[in-house]
mmCIF file of the C-alpha atoms, coordinates in Angstrom:
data_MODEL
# 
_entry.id   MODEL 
# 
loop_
_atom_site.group_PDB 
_atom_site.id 
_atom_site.type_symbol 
_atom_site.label_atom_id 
_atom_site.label_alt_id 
_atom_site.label_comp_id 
_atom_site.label_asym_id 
_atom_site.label_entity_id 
_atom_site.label_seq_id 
_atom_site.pdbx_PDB_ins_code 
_atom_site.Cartn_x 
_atom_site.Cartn_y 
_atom_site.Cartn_z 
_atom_site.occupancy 
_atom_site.B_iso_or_equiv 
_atom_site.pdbx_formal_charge 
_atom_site.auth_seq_id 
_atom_site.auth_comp_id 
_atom_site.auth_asym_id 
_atom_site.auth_atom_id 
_atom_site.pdbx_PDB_model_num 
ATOM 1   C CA . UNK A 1 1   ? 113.091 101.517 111.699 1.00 0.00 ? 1   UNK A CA 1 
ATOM 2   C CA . UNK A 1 2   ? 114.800 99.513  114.222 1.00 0.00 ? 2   UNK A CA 1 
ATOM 3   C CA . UNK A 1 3   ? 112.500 97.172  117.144 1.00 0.00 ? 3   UNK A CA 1 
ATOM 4   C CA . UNK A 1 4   ? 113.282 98.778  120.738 1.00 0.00 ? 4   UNK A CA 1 
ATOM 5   C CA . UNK A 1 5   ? 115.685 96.544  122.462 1.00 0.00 ? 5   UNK A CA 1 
ATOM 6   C CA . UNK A 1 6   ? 113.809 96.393  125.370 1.00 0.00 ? 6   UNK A CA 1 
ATOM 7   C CA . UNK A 1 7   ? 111.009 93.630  125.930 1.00 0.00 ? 7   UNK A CA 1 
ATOM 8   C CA . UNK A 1 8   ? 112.364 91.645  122.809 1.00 0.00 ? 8   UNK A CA 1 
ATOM 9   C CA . UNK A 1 9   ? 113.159 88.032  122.465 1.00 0.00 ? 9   UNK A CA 1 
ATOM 10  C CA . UNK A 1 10  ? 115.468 86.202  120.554 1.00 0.00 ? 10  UNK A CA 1 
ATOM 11  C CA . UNK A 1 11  ? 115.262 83.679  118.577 1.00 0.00 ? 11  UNK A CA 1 
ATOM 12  C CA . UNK A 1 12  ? 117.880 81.691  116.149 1.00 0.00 ? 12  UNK A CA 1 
ATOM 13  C CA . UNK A 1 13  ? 115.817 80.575  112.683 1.00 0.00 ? 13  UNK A CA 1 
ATOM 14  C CA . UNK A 1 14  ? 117.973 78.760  110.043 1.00 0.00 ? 14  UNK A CA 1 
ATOM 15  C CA . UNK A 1 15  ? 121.076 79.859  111.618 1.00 0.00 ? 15  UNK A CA 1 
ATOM 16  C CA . UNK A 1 16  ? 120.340 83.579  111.739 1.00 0.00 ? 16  UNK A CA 1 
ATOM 17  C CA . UNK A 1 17  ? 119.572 85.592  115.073 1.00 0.00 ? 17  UNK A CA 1 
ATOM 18  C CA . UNK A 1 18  ? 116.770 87.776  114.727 1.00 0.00 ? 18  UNK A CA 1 
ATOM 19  C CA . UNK A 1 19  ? 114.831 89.589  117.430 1.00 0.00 ? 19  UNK A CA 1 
ATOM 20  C CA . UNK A 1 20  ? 111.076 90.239  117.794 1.00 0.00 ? 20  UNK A CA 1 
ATOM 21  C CA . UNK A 1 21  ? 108.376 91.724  120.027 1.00 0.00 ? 21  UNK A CA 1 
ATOM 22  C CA . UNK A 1 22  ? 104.985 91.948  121.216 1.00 0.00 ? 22  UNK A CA 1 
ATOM 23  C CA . UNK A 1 23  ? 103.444 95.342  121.866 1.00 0.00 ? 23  UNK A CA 1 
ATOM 24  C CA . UNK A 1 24  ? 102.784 95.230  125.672 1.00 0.00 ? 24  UNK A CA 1 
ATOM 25  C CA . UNK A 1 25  ? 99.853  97.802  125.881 1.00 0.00 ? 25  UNK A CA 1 
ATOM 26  C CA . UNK A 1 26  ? 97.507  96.993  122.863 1.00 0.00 ? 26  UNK A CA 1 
ATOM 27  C CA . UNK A 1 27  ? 96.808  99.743  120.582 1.00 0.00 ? 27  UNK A CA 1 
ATOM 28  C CA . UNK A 1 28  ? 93.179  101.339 121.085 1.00 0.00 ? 28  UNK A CA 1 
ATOM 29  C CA . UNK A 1 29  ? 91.483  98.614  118.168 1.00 0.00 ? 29  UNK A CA 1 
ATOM 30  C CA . UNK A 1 30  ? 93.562  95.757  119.603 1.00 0.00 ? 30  UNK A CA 1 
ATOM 31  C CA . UNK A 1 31  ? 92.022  96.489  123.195 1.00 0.00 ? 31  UNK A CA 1 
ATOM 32  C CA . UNK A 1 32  ? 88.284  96.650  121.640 1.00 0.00 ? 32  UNK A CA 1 
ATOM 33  C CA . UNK A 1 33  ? 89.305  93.776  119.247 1.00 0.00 ? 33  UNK A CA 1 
ATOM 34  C CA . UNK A 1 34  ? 88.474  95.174  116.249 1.00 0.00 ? 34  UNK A CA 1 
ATOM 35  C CA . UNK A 1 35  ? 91.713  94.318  115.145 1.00 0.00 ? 35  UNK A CA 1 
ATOM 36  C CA . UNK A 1 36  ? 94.000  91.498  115.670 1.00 0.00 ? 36  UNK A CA 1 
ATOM 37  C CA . UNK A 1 37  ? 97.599  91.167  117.484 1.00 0.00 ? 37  UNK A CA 1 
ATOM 38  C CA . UNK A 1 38  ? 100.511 92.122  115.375 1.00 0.00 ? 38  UNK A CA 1 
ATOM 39  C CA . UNK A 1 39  ? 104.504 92.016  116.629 1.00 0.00 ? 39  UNK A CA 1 
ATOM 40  C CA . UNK A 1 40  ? 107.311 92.654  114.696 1.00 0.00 ? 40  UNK A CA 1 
ATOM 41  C CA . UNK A 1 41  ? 110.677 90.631  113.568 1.00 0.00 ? 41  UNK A CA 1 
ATOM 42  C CA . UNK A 1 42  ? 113.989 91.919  112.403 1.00 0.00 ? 42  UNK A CA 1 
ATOM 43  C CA . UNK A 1 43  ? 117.527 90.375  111.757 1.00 0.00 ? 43  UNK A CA 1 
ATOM 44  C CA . UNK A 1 44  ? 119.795 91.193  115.014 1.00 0.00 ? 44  UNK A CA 1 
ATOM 45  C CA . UNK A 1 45  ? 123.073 91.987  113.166 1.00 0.00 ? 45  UNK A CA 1 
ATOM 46  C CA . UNK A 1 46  ? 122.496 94.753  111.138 1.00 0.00 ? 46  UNK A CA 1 
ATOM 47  C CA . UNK A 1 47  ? 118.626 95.624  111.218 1.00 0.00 ? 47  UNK A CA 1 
ATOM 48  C CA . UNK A 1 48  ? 117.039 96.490  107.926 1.00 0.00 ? 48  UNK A CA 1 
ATOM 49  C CA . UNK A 1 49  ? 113.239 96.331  106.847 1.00 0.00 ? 49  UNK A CA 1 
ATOM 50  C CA . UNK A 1 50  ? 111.468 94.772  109.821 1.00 0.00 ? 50  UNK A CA 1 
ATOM 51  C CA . UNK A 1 51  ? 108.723 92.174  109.155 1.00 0.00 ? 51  UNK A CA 1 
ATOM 52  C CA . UNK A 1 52  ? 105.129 93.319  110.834 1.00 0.00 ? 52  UNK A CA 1 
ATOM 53  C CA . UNK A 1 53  ? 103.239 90.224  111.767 1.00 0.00 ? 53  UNK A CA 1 
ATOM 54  C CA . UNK A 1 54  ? 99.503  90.297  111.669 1.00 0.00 ? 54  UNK A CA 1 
ATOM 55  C CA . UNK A 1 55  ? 97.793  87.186  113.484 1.00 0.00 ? 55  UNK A CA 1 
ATOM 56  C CA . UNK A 1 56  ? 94.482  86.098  113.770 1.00 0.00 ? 56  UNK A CA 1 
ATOM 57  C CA . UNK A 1 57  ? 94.040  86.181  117.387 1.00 0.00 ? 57  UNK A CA 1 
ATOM 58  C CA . UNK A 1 58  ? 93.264  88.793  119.671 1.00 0.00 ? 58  UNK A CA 1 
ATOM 59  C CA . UNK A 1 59  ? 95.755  90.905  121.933 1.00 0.00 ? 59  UNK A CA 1 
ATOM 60  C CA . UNK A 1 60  ? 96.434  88.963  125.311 1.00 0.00 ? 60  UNK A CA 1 
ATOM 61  C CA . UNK A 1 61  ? 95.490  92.472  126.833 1.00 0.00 ? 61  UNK A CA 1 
ATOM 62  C CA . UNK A 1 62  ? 92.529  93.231  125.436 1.00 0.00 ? 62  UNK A CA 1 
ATOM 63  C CA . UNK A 1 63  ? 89.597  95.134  127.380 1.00 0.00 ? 63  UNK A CA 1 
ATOM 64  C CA . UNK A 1 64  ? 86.404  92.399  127.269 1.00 0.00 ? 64  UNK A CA 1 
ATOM 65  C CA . UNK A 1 65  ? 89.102  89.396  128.866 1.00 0.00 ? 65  UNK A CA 1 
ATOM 66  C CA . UNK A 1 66  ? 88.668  87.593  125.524 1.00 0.00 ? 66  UNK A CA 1 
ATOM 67  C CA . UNK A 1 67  ? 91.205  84.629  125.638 1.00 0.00 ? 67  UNK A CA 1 
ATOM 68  C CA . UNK A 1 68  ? 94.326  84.704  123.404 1.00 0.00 ? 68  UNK A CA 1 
ATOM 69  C CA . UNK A 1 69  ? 96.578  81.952  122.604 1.00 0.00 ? 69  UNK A CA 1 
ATOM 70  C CA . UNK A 1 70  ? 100.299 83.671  123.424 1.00 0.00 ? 70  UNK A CA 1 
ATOM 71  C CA . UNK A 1 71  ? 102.732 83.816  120.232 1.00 0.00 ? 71  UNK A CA 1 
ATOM 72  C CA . UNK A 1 72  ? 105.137 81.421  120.275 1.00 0.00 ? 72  UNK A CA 1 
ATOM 73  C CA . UNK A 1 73  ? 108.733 81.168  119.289 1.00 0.00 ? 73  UNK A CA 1 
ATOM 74  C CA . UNK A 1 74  ? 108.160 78.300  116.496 1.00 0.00 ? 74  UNK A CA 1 
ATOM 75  C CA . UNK A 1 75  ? 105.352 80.288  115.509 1.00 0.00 ? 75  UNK A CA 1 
ATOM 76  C CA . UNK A 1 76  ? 107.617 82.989  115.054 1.00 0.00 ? 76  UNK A CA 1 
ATOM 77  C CA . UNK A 1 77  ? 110.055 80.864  113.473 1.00 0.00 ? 77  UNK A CA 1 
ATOM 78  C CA . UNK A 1 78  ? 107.427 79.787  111.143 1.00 0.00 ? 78  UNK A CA 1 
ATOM 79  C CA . UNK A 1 79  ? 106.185 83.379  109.997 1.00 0.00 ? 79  UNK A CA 1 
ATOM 80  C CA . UNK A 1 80  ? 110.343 84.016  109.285 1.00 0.00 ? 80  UNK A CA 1 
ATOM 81  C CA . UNK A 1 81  ? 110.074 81.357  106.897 1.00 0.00 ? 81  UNK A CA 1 
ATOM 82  C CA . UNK A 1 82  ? 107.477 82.133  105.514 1.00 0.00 ? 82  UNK A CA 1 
ATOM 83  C CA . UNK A 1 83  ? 108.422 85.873  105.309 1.00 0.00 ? 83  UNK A CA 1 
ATOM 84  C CA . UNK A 1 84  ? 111.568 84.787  103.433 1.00 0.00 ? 84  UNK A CA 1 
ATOM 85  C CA . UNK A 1 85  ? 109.710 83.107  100.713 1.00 0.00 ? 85  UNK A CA 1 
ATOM 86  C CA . UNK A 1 86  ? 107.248 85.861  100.005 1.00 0.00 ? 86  UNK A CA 1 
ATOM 87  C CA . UNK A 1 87  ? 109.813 88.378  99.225  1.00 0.00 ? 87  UNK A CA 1 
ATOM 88  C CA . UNK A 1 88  ? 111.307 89.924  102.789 1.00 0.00 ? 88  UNK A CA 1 
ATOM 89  C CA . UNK A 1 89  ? 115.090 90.482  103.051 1.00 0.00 ? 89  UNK A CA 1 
ATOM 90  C CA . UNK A 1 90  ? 116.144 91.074  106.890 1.00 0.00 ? 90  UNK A CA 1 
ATOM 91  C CA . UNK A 1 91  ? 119.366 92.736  106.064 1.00 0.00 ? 91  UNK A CA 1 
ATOM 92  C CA . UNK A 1 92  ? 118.225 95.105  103.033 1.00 0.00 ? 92  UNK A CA 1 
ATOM 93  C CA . UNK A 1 93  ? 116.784 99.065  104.521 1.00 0.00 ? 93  UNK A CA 1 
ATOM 94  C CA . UNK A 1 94  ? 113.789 99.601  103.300 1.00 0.00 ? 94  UNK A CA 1 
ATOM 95  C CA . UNK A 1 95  ? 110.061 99.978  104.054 1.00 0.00 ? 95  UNK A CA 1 
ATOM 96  C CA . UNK A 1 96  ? 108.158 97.685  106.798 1.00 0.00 ? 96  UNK A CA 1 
ATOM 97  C CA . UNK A 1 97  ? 107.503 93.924  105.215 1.00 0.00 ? 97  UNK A CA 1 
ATOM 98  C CA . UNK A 1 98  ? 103.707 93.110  105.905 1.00 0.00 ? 98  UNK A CA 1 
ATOM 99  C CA . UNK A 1 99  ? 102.523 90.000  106.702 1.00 0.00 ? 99  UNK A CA 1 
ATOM 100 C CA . UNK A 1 100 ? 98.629  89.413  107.123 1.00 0.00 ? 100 UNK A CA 1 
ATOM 101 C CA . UNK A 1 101 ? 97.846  85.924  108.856 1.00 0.00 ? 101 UNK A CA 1 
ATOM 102 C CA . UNK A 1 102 ? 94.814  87.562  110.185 1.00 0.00 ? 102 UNK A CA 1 
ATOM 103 C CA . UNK A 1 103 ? 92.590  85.144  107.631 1.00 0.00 ? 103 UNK A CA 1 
ATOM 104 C CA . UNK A 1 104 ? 89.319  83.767  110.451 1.00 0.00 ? 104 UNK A CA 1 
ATOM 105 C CA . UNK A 1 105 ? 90.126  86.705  113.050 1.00 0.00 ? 105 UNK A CA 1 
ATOM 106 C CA . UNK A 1 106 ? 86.569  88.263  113.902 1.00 0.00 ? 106 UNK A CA 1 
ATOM 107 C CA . UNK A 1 107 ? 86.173  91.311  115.778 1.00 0.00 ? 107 UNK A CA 1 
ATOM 108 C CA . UNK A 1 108 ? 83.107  91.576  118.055 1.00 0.00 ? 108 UNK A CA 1 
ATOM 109 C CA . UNK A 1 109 ? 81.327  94.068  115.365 1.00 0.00 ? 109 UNK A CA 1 
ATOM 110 C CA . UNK A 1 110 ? 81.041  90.571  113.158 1.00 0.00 ? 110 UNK A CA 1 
ATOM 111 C CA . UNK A 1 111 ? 80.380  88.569  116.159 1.00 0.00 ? 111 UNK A CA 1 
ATOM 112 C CA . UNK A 1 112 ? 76.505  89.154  115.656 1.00 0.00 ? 112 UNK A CA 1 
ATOM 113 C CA . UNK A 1 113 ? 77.083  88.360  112.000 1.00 0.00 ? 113 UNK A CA 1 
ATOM 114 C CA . UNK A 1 114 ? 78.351  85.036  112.428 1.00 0.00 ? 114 UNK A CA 1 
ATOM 115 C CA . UNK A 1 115 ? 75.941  84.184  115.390 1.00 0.00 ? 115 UNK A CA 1 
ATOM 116 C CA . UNK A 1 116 ? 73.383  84.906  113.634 1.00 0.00 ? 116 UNK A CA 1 
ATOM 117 C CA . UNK A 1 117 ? 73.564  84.734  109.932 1.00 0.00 ? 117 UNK A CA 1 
ATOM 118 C CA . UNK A 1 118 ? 69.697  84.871  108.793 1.00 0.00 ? 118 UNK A CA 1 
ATOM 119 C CA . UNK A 1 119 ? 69.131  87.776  110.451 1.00 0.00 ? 119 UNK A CA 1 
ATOM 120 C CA . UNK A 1 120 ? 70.661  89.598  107.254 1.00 0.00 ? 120 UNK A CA 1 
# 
């Protein structure tokens, strides 16, 4: 499934162009955070599986104003790499690539948790 043109970005990683985006309007568990910011990554040329990007952070959009750090292109460039090596091939069709970086993203329902751990 090919990224909508419009609202991407691109960006040139080892010599290949790829294009990625940012959902503008967060899905309904991105705006509550109980789940973190994802975009998605695919080779410009001839798209083929695209790489989904999970993060750690919340969506800049969110609904309780929680700060978010914004995504940025050497992070990108970073998650391409690392894409590469686990397994994902840009050019090849095929089904979504996943890639969780979501390890120490908390959602508000754990907030209590971690504030207050002996209360368990």
């Amino acid at each position: 499934m090919a990224l909508v043109k419009k609202g991407s970005r691109h960006i040139t990683v080892d010599g290949r162009i790829y294009r990625w985006r940012i959902r503008r309007r967060p899905t309904y568990c991105q705006a509550l955070i109980w789940s973190p910011l994802t975009y998605a990554v695919e080779y410009a040329e001839t798209p083929g599986a695209t790489l989904v990007v999970t993060t750690n952070q919340p969506h800049p959009s969110n609904w309780f104003d929680v700060p978010a750090s914004p995504v940025l292109p050497s992070q990108v460039a970073n998650t391409v790499r690392t894409a590469r090596a686990c397994g994902w091939i840009p050019e090849a069709p095929g089904p979504p690539f996943q890639l969780d970086q979501s390890e120490g993203f908390v959602s508000p329902n754990e907030w209590e948790l971690v504030e207050n751990p002996d209360d368990n």
